[in-house]
N, CA, C and O atoms as a GROMACS GRO file, in nm:
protein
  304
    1UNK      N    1  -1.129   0.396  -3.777
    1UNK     CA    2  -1.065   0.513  -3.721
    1UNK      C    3  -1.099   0.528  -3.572
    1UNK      O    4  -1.019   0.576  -3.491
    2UNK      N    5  -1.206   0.491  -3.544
    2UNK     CA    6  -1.265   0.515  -3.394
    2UNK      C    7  -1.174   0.444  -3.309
    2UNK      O    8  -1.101   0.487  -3.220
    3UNK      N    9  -1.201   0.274  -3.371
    3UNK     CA   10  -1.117   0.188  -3.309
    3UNK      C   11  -0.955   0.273  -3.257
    3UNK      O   12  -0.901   0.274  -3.147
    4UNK      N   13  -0.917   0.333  -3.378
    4UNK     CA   14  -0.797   0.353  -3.344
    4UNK      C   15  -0.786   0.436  -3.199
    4UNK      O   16  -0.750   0.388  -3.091
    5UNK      N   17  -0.820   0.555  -3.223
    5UNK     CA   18  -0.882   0.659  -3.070
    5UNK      C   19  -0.940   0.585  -2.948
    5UNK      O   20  -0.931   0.638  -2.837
    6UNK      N   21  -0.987   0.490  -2.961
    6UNK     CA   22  -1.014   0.395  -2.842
    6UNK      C   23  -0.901   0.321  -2.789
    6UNK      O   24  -0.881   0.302  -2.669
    7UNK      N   25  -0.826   0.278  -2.883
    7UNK     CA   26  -0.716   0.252  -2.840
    7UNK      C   27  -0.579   0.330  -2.785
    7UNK      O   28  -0.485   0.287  -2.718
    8UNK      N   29  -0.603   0.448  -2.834
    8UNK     CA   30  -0.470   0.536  -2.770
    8UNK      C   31  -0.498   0.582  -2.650
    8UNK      O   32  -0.416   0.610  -2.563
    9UNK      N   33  -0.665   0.597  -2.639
    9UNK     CA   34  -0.725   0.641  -2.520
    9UNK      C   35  -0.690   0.531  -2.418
    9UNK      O   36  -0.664   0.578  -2.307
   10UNK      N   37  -0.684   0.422  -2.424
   10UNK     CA   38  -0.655   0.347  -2.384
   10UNK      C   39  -0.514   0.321  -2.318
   10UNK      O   40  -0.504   0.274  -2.205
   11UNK      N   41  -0.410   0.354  -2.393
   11UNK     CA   42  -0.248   0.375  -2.431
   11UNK      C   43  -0.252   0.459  -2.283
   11UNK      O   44  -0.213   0.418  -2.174
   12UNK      N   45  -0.302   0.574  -2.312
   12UNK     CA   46  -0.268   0.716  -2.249
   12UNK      C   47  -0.370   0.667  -2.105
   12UNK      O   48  -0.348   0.764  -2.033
   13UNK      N   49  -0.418   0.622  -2.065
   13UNK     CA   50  -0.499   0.609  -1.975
   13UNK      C   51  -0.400   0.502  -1.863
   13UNK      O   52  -0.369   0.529  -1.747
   14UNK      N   53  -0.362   0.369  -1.947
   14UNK     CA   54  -0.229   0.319  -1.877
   14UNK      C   55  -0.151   0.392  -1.824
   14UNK      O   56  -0.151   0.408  -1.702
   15UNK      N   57  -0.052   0.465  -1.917
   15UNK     CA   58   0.075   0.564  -1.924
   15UNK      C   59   0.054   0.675  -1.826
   15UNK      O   60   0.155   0.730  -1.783
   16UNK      N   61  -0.056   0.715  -1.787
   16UNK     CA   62  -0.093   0.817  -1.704
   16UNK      C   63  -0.112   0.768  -1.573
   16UNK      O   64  -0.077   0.818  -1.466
   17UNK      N   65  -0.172   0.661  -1.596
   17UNK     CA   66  -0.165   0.596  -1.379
   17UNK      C   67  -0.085   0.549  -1.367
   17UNK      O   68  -0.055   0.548  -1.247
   18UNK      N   69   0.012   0.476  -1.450
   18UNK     CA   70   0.112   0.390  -1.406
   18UNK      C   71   0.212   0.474  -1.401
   18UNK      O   72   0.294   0.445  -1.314
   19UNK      N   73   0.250   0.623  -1.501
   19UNK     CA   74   0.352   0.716  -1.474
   19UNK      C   75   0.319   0.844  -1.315
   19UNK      O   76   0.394   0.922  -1.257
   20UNK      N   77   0.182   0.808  -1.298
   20UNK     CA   78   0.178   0.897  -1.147
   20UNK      C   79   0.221   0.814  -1.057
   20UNK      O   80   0.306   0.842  -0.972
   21UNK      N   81   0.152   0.683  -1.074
   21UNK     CA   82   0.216   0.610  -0.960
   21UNK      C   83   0.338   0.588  -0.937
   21UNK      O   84   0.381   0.596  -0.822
   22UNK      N   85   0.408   0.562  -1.028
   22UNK     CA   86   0.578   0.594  -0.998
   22UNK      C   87   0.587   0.687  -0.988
   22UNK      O   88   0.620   0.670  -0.870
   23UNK      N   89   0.593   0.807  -1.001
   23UNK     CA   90   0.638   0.922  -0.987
   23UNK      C   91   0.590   0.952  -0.871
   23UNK      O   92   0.644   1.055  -0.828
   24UNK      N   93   0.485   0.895  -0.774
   24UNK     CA   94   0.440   0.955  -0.643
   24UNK      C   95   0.519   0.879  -0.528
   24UNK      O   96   0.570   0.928  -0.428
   25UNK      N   97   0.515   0.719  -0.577
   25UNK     CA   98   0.597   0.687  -0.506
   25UNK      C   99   0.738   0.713  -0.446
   25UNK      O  100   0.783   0.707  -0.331
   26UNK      N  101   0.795   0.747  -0.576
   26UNK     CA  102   0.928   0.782  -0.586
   26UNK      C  103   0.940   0.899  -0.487
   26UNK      O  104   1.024   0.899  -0.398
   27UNK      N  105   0.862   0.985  -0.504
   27UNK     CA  106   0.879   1.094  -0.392
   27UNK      C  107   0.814   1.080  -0.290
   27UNK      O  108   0.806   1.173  -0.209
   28UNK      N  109   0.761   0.975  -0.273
   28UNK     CA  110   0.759   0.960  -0.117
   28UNK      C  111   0.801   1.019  -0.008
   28UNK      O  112   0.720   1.083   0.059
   29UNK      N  113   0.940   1.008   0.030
   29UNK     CA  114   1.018   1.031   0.089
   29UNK      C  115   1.142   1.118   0.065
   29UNK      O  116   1.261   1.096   0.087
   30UNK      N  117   1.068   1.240   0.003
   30UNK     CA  118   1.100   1.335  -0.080
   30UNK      C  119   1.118   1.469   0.062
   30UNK      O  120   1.008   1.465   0.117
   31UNK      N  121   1.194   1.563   0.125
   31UNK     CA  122   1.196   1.633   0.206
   31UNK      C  123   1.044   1.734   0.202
   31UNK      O  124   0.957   1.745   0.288
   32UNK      N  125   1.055   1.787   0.093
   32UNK     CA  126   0.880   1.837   0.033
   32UNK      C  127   0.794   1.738   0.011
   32UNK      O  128   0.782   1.645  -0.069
   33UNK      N  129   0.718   1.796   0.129
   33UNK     CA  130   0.548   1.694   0.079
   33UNK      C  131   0.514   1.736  -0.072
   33UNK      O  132   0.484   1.644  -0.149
   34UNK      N  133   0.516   1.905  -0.134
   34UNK     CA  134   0.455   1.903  -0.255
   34UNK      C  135   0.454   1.811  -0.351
   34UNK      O  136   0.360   1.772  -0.419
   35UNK      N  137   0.621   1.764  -0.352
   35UNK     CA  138   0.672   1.685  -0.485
   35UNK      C  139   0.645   1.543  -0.494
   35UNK      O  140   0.678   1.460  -0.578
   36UNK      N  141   0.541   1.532  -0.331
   36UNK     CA  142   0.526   1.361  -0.340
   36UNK      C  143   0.387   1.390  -0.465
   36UNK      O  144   0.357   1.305  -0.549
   37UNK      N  145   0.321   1.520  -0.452
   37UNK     CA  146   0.186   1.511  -0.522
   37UNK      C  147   0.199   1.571  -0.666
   37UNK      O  148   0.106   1.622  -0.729
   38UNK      N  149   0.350   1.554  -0.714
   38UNK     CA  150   0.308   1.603  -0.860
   38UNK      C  151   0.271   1.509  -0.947
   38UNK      O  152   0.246   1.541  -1.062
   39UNK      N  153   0.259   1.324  -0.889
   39UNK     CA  154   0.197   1.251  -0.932
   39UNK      C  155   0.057   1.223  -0.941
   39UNK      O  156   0.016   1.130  -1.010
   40UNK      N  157  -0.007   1.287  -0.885
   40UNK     CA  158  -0.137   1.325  -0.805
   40UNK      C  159  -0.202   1.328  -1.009
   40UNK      O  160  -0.247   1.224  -1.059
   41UNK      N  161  -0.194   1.426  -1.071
   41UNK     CA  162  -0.285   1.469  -1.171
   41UNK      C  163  -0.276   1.368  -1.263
   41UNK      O  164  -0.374   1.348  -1.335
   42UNK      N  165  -0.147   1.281  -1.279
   42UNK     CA  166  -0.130   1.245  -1.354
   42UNK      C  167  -0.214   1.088  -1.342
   42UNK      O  168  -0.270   1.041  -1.441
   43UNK      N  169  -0.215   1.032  -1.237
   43UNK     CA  170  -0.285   0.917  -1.220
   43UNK      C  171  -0.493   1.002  -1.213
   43UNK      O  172  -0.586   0.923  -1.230
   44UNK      N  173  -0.523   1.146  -1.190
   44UNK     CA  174  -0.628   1.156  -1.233
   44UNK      C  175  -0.658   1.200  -1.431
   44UNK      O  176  -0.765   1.225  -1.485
   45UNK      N  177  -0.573   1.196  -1.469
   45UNK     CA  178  -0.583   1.239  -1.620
   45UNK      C  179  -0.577   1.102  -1.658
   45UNK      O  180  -0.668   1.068  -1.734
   46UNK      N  181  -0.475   0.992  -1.618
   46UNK     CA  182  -0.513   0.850  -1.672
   46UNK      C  183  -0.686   0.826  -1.626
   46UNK      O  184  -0.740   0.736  -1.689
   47UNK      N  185  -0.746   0.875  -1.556
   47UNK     CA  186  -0.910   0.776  -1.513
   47UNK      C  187  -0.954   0.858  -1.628
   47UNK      O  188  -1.012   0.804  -1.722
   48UNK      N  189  -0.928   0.996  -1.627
   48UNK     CA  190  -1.049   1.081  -1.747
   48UNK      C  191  -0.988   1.000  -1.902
   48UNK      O  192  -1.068   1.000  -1.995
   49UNK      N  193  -0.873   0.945  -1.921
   49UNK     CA  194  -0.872   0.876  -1.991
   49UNK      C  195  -0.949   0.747  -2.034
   49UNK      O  196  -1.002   0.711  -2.140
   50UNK      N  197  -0.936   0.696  -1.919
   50UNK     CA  198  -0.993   0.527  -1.899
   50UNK      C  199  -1.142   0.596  -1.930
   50UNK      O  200  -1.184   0.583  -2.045
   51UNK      N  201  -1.195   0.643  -1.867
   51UNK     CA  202  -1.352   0.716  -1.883
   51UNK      C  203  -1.389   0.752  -2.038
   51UNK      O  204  -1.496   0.743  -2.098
   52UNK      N  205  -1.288   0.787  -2.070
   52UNK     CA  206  -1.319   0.804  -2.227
   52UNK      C  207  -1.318   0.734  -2.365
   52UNK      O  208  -1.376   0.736  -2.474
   53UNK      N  209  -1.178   0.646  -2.271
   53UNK     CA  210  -1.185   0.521  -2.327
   53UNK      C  211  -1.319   0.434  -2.358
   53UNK      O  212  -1.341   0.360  -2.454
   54UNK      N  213  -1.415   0.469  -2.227
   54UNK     CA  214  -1.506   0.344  -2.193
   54UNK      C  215  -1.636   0.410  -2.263
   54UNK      O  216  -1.740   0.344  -2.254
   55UNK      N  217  -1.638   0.518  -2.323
   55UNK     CA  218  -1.726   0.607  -2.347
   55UNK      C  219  -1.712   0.560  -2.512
   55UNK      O  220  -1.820   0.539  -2.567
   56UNK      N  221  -1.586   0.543  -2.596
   56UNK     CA  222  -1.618   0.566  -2.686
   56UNK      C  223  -1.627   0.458  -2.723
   56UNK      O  224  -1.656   0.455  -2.843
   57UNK      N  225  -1.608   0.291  -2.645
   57UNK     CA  226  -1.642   0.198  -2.673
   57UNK      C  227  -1.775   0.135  -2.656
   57UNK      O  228  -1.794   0.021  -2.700
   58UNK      N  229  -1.894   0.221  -2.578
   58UNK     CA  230  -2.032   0.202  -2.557
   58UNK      C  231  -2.031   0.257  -2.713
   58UNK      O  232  -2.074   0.183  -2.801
   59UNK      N  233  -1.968   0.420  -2.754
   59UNK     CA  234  -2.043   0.401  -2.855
   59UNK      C  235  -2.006   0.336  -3.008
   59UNK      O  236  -2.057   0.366  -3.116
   60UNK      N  237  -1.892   0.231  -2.980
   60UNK     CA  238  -1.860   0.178  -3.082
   60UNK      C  239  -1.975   0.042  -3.097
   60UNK      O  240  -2.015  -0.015  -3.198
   61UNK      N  241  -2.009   0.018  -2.937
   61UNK     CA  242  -2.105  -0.146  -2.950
   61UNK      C  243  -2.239  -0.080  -2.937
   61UNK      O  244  -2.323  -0.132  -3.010
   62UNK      N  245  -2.279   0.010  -2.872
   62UNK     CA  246  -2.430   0.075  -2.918
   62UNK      C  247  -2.505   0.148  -3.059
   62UNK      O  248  -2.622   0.156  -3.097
   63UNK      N  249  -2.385   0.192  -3.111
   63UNK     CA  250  -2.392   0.305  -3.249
   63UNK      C  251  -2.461   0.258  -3.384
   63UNK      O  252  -2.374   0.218  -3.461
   64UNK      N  253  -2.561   0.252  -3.427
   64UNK     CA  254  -2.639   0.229  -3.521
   64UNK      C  255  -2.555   0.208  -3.654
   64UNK      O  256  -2.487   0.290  -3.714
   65UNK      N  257  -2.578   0.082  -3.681
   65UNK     CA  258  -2.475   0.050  -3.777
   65UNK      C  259  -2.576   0.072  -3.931
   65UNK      O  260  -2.696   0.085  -3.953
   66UNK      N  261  -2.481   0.070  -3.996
   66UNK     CA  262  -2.561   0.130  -4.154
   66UNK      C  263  -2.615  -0.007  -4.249
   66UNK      O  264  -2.567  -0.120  -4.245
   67UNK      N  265  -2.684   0.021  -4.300
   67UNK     CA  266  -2.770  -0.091  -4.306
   67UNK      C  267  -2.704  -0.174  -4.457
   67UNK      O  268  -2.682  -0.120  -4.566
   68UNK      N  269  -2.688  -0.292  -4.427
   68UNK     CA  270  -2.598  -0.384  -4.566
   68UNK      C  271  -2.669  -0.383  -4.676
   68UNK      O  272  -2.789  -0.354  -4.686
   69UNK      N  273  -2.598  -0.412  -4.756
   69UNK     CA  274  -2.644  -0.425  -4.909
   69UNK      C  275  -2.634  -0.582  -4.902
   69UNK      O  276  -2.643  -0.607  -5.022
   70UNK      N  277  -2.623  -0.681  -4.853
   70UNK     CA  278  -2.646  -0.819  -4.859
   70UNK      C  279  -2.825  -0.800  -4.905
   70UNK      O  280  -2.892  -0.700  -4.880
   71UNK      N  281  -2.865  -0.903  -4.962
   71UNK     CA  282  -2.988  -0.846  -4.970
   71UNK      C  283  -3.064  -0.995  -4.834
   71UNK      O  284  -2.989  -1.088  -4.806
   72UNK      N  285  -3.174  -0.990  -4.785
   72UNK     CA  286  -3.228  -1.055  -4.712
   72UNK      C  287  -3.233  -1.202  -4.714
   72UNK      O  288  -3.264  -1.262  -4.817
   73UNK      N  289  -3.205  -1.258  -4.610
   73UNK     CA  290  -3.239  -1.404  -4.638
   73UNK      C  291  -3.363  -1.493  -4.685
   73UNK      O  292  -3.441  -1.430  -4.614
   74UNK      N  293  -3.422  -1.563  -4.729
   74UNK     CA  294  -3.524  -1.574  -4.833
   74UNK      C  295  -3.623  -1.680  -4.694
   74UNK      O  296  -3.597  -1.785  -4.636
   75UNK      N  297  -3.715  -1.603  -4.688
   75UNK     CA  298  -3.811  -1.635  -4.622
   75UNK      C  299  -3.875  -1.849  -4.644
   75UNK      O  300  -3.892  -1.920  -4.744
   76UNK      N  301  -3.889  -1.873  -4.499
   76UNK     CA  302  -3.923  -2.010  -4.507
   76UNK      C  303  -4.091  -2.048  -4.517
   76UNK      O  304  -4.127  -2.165  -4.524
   0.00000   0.00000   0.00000
């Protein structure tokens, strides 16, 4: 399940810089300066993405895994 949320975080972290960046570009050369920056949040909501992304994959490879029922390998 985690995996999955790491991955959309992921999804949405793309979709968010790559949809500001077009969208800022595009207005570039827009008569209003405002409307060049309504791309502005959207390429910062993709990093808090990417950031969270990267957050929940430390704790997918750090996270104390539960201990197997294999039983031990037999001592030499």
């Amino acid at each position: 399940m985690i995996t999955k949320i790491y991955w959309a975080t992921r999804i949405l972290g793309y979709l968010g810089c790559l949809g500001g960046v077009f969208l800022h570009l595009h207005h570039m050369q827009a008569a209003d300066p405002r409307v060049a920056n309504y791309g502005i949040p959207l390429i910062g909501a993709g990093f808090i993405f990417f950031f969270a992304s990267y957050a929940i994959r430390a704790w997918i490879r750090l996270a104390p895994r539960p201990p197997s029922d294999d039983p031990p390998p037999p001592a030499e």
